[in-house]
N, C-alpha and C positions, 0 to 999 in steps of 0.2 A: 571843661571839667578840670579842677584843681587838680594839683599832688594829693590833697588830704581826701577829696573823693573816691581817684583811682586805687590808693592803697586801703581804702573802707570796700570797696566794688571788688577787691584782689583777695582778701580778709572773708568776706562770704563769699567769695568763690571756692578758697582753698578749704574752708572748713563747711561745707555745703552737707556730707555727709553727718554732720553728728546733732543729735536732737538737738531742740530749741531749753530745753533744761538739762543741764551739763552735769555730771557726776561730776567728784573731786579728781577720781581716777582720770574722766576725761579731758579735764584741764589741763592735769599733768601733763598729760599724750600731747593736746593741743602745743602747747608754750615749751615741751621737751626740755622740762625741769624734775627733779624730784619730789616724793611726797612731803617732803618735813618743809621742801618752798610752795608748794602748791598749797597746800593747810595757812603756811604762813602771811600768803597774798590774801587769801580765804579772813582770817580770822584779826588781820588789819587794815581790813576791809579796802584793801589794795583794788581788790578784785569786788563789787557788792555780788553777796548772797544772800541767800534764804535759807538761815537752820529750820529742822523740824525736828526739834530729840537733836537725835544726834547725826542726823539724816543732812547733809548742804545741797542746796540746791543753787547752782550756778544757771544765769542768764547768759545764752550764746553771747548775746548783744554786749556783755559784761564785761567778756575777755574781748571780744572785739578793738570794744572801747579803751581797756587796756593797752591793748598793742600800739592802736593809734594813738594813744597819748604816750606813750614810752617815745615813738619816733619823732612825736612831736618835739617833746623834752630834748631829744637829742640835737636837736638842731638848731637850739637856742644857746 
């Protein structure tokens, strides 16, 4: 098993408890930023969602993939 596996397998362990479609609020919570950067990941499609109205619907797998590619980035 790679680096890039173990911290995907570490990733839905640590966030196990929150639905598989993520409020904005919960994002926040996840990644332990504020709302004006959580919107902002959101709406430059940092992060992909799903608007409905005014309604975002975040994919667990979203922020996941986020994080894993932020460590990724870092160590190039």
């Amino acid at each position: 098993m790679g680096r890039e596996d173990k911290n995907l397998t570490r990733y839905r362990a640590m966030f196990r408890g929150y639905p598989d479609a993520l409020t904005p609020e919960q994002v926040r919570q996840m990644l332990g930023v504020g709302q004006r950067t959580a919107y902002r990941l959101l709406r430059t499609g940092a992060i992909p969602s799903v608007r409905m109205g005014r309604i975002y619907r975040i994919p667990k797998t979203a922020v996941i993939d986020y994080l894993c590619a932020g460590e990724n980035a870092e160590k190039t």
